[in-house]
mmCIF file as Biopython writes it, N, C-alpha, C and O atoms, coordinates in Angstrom:
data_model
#
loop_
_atom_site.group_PDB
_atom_site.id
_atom_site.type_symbol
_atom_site.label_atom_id
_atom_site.label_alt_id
_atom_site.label_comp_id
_atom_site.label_asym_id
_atom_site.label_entity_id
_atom_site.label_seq_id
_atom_site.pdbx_PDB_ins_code
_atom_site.Cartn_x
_atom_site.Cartn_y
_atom_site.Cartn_z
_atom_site.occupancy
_atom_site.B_iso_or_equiv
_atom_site.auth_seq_id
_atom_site.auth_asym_id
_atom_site.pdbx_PDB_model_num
ATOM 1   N N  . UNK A ? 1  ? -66.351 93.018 -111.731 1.0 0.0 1  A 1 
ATOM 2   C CA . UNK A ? 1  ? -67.564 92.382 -112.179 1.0 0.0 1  A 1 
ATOM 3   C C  . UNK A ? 1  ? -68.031 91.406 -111.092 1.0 0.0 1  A 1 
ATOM 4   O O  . UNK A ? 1  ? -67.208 90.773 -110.431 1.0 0.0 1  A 1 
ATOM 5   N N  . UNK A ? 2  ? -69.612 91.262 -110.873 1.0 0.0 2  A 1 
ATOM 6   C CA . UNK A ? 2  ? -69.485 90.750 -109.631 1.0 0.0 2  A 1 
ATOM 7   C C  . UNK A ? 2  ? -70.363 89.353 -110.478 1.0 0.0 2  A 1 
ATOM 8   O O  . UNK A ? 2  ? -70.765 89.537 -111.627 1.0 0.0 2  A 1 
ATOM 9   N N  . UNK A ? 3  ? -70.588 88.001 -109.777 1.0 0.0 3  A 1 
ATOM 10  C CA . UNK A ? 3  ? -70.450 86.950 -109.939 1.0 0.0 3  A 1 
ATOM 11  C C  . UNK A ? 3  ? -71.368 86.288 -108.835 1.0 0.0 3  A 1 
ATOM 12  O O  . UNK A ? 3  ? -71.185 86.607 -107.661 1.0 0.0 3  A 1 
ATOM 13  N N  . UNK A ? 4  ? -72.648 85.099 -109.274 1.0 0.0 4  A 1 
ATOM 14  C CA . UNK A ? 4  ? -73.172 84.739 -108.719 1.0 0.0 4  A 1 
ATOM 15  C C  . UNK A ? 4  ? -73.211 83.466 -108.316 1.0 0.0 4  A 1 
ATOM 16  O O  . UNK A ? 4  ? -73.738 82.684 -109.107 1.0 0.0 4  A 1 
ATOM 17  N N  . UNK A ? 5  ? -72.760 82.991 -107.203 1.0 0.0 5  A 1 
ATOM 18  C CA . UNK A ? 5  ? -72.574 81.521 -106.600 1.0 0.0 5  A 1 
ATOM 19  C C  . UNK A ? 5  ? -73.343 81.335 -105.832 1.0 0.0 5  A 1 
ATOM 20  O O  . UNK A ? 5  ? -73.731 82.238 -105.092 1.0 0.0 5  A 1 
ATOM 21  N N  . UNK A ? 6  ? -73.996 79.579 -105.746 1.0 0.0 6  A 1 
ATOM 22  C CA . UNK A ? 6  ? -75.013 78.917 -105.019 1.0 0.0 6  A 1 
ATOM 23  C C  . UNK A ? 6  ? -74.042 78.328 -103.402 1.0 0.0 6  A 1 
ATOM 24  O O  . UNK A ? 6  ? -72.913 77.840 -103.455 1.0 0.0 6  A 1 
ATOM 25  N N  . UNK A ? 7  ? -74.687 78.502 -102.350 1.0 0.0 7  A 1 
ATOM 26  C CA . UNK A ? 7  ? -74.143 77.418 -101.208 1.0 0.0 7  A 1 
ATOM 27  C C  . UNK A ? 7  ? -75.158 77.270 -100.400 1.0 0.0 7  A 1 
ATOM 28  O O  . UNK A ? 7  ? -76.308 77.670 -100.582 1.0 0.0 7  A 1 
ATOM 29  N N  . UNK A ? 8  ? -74.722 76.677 -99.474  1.0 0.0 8  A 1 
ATOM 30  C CA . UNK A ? 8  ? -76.290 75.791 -98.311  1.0 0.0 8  A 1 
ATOM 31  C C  . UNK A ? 8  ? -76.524 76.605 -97.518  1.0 0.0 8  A 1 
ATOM 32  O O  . UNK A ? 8  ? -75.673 77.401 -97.119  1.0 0.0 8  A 1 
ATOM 33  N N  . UNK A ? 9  ? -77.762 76.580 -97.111  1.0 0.0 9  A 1 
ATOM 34  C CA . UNK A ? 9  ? -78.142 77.287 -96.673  1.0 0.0 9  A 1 
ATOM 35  C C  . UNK A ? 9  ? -76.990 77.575 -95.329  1.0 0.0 9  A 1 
ATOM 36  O O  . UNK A ? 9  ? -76.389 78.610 -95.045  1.0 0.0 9  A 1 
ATOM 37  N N  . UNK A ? 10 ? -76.970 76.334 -94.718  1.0 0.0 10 A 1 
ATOM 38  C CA . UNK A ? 10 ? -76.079 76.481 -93.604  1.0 0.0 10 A 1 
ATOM 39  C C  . UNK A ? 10 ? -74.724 76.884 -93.778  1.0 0.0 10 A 1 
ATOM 40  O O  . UNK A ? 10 ? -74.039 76.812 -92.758  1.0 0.0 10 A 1 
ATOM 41  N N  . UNK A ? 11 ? -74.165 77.289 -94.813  1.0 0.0 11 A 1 
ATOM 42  C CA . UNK A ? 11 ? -72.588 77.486 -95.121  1.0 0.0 11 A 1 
ATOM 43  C C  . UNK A ? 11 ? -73.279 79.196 -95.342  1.0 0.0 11 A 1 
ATOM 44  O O  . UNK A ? 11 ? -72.645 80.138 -94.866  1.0 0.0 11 A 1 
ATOM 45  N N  . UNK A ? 12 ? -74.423 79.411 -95.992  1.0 0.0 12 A 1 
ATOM 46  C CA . UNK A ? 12 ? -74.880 81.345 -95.987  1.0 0.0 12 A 1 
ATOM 47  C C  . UNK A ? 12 ? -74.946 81.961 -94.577  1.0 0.0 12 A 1 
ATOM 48  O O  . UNK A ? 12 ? -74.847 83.145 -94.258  1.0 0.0 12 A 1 
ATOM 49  N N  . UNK A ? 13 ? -75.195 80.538 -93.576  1.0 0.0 13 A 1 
ATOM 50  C CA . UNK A ? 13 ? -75.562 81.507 -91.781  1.0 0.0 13 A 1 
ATOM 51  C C  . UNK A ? 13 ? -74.109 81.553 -91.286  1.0 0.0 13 A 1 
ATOM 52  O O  . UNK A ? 13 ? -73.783 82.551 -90.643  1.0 0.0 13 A 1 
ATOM 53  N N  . UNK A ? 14 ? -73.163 80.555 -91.517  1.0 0.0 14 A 1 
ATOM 54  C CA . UNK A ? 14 ? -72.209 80.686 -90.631  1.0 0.0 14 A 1 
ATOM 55  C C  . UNK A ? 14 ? -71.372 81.777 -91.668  1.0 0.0 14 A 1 
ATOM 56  O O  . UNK A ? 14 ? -70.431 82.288 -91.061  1.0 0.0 14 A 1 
ATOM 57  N N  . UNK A ? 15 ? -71.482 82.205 -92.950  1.0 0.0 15 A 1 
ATOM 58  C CA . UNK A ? 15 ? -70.528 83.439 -93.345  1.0 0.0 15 A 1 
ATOM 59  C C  . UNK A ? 15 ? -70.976 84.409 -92.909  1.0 0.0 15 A 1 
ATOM 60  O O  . UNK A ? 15 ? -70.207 85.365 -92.810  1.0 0.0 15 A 1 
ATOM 61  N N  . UNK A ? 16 ? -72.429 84.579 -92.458  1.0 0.0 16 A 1 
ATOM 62  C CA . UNK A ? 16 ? -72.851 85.395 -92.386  1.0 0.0 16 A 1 
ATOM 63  C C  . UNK A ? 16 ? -72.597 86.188 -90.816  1.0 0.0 16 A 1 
ATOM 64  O O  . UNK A ? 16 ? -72.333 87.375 -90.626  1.0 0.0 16 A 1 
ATOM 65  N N  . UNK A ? 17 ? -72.793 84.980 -89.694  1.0 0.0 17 A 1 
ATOM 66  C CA . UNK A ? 17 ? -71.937 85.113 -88.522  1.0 0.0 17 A 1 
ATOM 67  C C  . UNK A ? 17 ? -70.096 85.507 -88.676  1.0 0.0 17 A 1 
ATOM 68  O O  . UNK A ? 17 ? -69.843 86.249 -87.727  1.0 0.0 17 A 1 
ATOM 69  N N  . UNK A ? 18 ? -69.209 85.340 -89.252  1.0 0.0 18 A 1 
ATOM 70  C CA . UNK A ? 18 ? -67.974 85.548 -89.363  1.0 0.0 18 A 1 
ATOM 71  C C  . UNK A ? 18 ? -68.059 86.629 -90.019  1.0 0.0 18 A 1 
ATOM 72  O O  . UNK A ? 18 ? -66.975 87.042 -89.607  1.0 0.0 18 A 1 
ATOM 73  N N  . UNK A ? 19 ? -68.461 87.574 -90.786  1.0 0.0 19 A 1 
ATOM 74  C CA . UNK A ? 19 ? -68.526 88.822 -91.729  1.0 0.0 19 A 1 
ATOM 75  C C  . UNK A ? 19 ? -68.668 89.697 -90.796  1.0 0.0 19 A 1 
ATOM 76  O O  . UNK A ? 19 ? -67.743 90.504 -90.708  1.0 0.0 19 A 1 
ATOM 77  N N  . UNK A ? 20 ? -69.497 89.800 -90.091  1.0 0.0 20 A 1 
ATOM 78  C CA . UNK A ? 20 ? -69.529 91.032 -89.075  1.0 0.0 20 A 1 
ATOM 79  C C  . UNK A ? 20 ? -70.317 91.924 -89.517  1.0 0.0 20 A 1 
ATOM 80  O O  . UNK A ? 20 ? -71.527 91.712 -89.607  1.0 0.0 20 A 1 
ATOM 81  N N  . UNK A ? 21 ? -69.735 93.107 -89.875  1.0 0.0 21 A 1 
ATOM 82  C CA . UNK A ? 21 ? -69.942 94.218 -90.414  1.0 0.0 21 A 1 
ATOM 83  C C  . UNK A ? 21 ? -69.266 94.447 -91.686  1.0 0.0 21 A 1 
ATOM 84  O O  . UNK A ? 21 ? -69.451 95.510 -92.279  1.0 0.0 21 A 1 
ATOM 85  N N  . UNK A ? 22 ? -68.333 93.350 -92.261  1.0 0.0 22 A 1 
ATOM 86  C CA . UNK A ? 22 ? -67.801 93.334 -93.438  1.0 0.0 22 A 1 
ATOM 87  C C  . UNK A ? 22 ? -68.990 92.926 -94.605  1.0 0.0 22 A 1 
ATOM 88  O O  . UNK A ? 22 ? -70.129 92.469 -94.514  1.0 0.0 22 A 1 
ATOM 89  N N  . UNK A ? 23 ? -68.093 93.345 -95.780  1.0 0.0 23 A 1 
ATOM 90  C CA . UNK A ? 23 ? -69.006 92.571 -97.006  1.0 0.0 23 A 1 
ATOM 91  C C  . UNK A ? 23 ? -68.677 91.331 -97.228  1.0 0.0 23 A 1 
ATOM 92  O O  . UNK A ? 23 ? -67.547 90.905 -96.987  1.0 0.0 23 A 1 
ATOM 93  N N  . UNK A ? 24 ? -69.854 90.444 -97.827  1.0 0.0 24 A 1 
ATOM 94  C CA . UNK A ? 24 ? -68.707 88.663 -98.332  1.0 0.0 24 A 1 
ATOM 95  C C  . UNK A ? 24 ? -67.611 88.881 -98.750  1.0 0.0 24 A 1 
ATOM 96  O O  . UNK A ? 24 ? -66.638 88.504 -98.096  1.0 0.0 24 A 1 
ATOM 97  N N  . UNK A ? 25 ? -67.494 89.392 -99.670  1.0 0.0 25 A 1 
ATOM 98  C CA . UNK A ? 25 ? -65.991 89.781 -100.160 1.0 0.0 25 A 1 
ATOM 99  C C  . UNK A ? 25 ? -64.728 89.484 -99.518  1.0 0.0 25 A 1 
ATOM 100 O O  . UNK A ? 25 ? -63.873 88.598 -99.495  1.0 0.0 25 A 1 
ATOM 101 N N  . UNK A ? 26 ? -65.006 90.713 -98.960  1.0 0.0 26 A 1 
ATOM 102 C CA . UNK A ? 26 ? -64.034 91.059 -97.486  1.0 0.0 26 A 1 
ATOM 103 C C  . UNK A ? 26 ? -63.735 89.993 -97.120  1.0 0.0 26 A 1 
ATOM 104 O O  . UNK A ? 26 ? -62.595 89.539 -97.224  1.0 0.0 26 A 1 
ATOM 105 N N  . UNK A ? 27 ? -65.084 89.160 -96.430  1.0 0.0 27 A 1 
ATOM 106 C CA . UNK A ? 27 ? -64.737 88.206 -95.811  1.0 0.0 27 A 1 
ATOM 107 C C  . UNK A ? 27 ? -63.927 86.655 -96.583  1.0 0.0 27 A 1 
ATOM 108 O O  . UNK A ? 27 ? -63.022 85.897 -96.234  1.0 0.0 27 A 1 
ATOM 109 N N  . UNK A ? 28 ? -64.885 86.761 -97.819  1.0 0.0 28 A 1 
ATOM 110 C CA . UNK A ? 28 ? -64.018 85.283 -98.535  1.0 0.0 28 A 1 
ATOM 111 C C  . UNK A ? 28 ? -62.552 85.758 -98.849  1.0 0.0 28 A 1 
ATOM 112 O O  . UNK A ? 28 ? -61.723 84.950 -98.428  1.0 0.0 28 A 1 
ATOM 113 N N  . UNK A ? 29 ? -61.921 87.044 -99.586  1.0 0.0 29 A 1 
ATOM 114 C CA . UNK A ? 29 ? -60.651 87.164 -99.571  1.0 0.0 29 A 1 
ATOM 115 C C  . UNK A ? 29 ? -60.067 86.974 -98.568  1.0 0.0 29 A 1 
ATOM 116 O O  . UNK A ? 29 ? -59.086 86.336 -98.948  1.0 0.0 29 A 1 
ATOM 117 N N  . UNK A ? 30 ? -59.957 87.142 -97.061  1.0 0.0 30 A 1 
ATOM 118 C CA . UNK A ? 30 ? -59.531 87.104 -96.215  1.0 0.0 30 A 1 
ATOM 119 C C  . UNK A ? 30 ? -59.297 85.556 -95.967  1.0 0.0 30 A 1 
ATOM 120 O O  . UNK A ? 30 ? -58.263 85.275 -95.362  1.0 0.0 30 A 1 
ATOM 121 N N  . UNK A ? 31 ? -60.149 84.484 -96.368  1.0 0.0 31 A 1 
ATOM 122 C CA . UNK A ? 31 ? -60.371 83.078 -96.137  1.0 0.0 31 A 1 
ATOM 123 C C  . UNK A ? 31 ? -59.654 82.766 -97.335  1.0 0.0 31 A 1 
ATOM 124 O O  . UNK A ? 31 ? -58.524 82.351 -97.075  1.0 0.0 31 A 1 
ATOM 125 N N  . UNK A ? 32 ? -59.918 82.823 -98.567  1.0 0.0 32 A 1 
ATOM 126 C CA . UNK A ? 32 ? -58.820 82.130 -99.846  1.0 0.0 32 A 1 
ATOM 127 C C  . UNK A ? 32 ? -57.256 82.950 -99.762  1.0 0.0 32 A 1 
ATOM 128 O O  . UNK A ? 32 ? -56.359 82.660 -100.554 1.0 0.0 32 A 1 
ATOM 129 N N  . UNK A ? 33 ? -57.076 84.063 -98.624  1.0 0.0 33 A 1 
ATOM 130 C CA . UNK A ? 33 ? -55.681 84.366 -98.927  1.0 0.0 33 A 1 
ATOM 131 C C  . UNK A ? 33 ? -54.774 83.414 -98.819  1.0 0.0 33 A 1 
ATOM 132 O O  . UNK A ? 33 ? -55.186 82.456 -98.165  1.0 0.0 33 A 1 
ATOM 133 N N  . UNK A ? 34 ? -53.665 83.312 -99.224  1.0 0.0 34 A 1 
ATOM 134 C CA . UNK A ? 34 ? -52.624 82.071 -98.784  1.0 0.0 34 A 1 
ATOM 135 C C  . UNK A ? 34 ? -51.672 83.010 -97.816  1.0 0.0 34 A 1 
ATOM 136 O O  . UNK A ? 34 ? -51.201 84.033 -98.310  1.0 0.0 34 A 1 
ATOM 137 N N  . UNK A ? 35 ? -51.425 82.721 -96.635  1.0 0.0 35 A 1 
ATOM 138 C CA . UNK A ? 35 ? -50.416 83.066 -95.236  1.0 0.0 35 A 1 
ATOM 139 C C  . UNK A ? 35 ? -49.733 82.191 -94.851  1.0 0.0 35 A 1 
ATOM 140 O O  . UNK A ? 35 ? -49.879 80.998 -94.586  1.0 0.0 35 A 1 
ATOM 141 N N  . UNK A ? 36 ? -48.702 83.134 -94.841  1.0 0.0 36 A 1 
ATOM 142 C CA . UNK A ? 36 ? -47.616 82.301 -94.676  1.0 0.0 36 A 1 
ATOM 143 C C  . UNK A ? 36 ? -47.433 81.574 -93.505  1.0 0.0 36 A 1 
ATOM 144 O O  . UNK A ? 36 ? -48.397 81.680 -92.747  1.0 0.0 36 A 1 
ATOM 145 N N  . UNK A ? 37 ? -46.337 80.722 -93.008  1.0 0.0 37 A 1 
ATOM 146 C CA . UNK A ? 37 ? -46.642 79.944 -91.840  1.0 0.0 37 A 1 
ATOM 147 C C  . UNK A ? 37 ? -46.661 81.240 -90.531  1.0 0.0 37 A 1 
ATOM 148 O O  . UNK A ? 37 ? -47.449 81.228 -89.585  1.0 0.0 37 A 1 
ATOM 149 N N  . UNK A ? 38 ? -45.598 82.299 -90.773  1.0 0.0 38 A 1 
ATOM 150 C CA . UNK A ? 38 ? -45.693 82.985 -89.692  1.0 0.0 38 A 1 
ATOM 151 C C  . UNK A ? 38 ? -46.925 83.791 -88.993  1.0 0.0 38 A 1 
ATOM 152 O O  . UNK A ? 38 ? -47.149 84.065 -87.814  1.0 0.0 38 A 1 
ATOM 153 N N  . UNK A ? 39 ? -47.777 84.112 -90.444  1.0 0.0 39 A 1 
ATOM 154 C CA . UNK A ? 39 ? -48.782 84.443 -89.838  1.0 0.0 39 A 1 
ATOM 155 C C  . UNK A ? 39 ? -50.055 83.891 -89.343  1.0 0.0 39 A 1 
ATOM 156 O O  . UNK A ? 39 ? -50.997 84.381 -88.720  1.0 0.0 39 A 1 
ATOM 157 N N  . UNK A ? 40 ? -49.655 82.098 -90.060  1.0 0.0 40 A 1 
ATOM 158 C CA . UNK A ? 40 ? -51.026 81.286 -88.659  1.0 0.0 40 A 1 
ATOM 159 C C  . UNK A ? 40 ? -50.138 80.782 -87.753  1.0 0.0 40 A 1 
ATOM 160 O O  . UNK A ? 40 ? -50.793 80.265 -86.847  1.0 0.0 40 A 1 
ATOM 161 N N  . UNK A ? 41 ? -49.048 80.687 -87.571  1.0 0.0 41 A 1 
ATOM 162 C CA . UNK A ? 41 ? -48.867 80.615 -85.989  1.0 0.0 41 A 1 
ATOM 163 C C  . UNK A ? 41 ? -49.283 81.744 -84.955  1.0 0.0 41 A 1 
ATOM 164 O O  . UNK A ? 41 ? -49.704 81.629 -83.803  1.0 0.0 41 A 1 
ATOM 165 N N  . UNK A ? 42 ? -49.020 82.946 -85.774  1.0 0.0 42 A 1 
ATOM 166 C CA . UNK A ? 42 ? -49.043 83.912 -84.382  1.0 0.0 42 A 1 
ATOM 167 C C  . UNK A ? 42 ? -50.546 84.647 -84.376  1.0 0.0 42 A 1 
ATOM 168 O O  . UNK A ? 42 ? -50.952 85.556 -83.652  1.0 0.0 42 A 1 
ATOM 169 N N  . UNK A ? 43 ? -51.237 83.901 -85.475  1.0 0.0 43 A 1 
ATOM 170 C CA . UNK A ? 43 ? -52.776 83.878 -84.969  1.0 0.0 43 A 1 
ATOM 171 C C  . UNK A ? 43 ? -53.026 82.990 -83.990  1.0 0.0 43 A 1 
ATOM 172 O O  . UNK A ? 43 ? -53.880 83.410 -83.210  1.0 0.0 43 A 1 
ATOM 173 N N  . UNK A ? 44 ? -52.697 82.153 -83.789  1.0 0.0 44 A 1 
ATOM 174 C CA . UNK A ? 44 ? -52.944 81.313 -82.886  1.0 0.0 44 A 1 
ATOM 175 C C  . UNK A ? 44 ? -52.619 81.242 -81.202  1.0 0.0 44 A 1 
ATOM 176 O O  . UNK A ? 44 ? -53.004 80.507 -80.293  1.0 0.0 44 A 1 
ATOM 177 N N  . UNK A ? 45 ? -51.985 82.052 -81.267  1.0 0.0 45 A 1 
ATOM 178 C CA . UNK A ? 45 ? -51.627 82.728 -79.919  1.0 0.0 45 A 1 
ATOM 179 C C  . UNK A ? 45 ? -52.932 83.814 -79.296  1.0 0.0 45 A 1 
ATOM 180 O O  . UNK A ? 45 ? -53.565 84.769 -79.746  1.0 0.0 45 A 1 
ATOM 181 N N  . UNK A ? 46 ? -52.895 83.070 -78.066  1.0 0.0 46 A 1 
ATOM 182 C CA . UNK A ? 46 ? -53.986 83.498 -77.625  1.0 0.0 46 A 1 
ATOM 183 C C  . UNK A ? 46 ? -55.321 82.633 -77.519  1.0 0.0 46 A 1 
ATOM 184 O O  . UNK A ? 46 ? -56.211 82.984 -76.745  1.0 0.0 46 A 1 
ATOM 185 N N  . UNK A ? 47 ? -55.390 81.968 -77.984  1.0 0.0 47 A 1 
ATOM 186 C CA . UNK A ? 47 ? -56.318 80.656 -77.880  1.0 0.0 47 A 1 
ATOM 187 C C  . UNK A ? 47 ? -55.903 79.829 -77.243  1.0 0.0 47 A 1 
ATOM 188 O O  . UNK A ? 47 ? -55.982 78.757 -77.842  1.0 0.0 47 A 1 
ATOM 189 N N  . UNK A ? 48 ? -55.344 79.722 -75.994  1.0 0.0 48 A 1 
ATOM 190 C CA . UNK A ? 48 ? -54.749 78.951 -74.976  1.0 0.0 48 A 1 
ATOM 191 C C  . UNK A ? 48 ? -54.149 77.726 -75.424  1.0 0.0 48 A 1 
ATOM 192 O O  . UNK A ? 48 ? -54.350 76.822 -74.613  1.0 0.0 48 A 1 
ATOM 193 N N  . UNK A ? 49 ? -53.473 77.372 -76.444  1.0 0.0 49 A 1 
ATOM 194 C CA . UNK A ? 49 ? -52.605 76.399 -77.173  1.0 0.0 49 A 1 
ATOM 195 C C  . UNK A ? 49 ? -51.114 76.824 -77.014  1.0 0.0 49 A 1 
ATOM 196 O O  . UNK A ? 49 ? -50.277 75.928 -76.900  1.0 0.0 49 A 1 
ATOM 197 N N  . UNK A ? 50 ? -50.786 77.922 -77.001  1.0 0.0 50 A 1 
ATOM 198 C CA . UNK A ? 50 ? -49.597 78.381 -77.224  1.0 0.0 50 A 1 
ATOM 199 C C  . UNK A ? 50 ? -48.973 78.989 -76.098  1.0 0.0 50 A 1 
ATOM 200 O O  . UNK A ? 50 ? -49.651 79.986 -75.846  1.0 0.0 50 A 1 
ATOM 201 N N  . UNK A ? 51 ? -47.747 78.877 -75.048  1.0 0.0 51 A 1 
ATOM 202 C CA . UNK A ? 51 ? -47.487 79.933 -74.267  1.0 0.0 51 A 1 
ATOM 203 C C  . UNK A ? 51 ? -46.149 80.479 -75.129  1.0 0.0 51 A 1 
ATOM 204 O O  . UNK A ? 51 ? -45.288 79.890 -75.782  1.0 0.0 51 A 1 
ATOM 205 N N  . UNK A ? 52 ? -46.360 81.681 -74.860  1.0 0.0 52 A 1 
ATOM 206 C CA . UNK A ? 52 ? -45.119 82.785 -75.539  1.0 0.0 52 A 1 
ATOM 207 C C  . UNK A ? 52 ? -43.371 82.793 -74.840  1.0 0.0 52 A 1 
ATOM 208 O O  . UNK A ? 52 ? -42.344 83.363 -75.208  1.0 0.0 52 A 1 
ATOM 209 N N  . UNK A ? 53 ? -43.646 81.982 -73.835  1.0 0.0 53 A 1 
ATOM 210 C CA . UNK A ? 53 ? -42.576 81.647 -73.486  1.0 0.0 53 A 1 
ATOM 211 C C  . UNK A ? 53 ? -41.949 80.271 -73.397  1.0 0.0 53 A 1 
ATOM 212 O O  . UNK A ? 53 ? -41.014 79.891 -72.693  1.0 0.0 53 A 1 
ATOM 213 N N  . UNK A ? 54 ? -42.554 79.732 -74.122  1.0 0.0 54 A 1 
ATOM 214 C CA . UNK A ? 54 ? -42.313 78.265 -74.638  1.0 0.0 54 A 1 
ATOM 215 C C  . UNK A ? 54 ? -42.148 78.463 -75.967  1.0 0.0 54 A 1 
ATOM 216 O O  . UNK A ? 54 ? -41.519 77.538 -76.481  1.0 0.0 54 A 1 
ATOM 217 N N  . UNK A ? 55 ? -42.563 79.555 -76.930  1.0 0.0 55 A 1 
ATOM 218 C CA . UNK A ? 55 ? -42.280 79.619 -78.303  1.0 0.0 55 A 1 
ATOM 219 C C  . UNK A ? 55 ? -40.749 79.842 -78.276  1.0 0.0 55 A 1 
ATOM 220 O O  . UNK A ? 55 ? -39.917 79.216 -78.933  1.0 0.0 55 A 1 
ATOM 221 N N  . UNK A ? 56 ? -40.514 80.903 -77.347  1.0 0.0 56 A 1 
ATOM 222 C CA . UNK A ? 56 ? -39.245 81.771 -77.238  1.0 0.0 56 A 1 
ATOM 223 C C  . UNK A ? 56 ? -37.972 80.444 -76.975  1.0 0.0 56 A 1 
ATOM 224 O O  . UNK A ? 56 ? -36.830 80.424 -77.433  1.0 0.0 56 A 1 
ATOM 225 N N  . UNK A ? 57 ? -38.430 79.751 -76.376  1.0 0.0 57 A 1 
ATOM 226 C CA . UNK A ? 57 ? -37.611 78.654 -75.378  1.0 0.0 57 A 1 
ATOM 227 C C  . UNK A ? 57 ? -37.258 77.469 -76.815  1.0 0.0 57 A 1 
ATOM 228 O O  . UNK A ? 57 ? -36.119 77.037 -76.996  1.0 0.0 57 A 1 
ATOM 229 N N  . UNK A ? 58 ? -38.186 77.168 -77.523  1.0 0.0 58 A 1 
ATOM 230 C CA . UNK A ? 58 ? -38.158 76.719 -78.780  1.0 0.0 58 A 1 
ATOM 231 C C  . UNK A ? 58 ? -37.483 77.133 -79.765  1.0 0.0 58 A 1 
ATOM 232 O O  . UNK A ? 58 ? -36.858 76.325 -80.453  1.0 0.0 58 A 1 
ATOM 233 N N  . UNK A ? 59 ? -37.471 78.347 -80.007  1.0 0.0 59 A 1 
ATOM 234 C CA . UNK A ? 59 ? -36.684 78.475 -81.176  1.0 0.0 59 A 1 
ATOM 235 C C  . UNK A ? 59 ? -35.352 79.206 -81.439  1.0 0.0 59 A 1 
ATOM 236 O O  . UNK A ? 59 ? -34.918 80.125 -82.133  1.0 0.0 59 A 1 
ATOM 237 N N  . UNK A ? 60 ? -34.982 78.421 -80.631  1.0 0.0 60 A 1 
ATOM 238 C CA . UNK A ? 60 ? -33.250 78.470 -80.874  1.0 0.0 60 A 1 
ATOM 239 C C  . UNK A ? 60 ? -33.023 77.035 -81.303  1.0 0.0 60 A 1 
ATOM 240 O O  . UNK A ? 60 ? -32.208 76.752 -82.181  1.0 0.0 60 A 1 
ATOM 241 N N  . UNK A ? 61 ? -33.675 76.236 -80.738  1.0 0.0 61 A 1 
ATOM 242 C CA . UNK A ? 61 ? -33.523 75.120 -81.228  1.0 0.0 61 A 1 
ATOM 243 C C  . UNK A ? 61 ? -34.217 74.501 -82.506  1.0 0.0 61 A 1 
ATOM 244 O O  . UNK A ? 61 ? -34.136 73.401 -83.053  1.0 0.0 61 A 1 
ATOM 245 N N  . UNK A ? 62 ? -35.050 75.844 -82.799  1.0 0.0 62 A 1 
ATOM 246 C CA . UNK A ? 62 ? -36.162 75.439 -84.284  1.0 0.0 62 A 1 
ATOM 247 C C  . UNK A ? 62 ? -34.480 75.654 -85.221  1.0 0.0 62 A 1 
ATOM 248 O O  . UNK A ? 62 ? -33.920 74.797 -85.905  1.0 0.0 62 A 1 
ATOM 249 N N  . UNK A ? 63 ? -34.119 76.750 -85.002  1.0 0.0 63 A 1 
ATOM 250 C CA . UNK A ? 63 ? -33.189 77.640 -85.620  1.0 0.0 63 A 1 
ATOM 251 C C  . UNK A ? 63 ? -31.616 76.375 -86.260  1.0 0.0 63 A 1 
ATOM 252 O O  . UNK A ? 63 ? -31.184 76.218 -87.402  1.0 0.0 63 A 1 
ATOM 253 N N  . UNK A ? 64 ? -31.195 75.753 -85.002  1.0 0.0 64 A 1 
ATOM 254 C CA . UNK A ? 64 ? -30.270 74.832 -85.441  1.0 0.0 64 A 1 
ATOM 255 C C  . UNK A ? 64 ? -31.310 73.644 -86.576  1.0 0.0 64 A 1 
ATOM 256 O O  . UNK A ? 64 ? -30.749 73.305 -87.619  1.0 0.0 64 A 1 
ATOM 257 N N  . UNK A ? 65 ? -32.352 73.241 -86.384  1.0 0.0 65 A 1 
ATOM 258 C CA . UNK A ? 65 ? -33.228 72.410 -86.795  1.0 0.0 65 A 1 
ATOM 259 C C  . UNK A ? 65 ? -32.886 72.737 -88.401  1.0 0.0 65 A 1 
ATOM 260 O O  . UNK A ? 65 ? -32.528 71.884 -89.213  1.0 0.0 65 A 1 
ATOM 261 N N  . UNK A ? 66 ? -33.106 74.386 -88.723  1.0 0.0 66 A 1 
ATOM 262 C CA . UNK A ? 66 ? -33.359 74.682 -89.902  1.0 0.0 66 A 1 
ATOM 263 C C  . UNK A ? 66 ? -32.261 74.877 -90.714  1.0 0.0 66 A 1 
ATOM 264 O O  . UNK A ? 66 ? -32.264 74.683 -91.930  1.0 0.0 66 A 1 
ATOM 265 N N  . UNK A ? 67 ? -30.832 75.457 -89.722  1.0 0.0 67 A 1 
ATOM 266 C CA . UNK A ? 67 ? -29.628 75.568 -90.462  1.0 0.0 67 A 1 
ATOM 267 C C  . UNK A ? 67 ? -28.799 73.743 -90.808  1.0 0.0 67 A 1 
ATOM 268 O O  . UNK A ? 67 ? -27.864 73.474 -91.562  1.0 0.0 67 A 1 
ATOM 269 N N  . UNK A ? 68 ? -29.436 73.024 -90.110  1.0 0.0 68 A 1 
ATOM 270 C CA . UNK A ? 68 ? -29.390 71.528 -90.865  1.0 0.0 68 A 1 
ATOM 271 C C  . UNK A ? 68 ? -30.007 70.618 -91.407  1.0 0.0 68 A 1 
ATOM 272 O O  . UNK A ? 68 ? -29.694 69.431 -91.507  1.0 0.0 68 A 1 
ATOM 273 N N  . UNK A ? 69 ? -31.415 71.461 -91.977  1.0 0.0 69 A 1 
ATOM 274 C CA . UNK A ? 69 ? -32.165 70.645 -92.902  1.0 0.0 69 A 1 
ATOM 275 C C  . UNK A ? 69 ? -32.910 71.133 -93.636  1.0 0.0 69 A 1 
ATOM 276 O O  . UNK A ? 69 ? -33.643 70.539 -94.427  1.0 0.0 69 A 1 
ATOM 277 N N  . UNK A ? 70 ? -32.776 72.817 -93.390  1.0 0.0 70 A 1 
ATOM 278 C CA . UNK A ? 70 ? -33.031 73.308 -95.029  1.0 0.0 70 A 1 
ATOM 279 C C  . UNK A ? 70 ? -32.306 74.212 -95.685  1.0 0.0 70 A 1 
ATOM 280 O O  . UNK A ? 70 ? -32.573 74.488 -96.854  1.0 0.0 70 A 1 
#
């Protein structure tokens, strides 16, 4: 059943830029999904924040981090 919601004008241009060729739908499920941490870190790779060999170099030591505090 489909369902009719109001937003600003300016919140209709910028979904409308991020949708693509998708439907809103598409696009708002994709935005209210809940992901887990692994999968916004390794979205984030690639946006020049992250080098992949500094993740690697990290987590051995994430690893002891986690077997003594969770």
């Amino acid at each position: 059943m489909a369902q009719v919601i109001s937003i600003a004008d300016d919140v209709y241009e910028d979904l409308t830029r991020m949708k693509g060729k998708d439907s809103y739908s598409v696009l708002l499920r994709g935005l209210v999904a809940e992901k887990s941490n692994k999968v916004k870190i390794l979205s984030f790779f690639g946006k020049g924040g992250v080098e992949k060999g500094k993740v690697k170099e990290l987590s051995s030591h994430w690893k002891k981090w986690s077997e003594k505090y969770v």
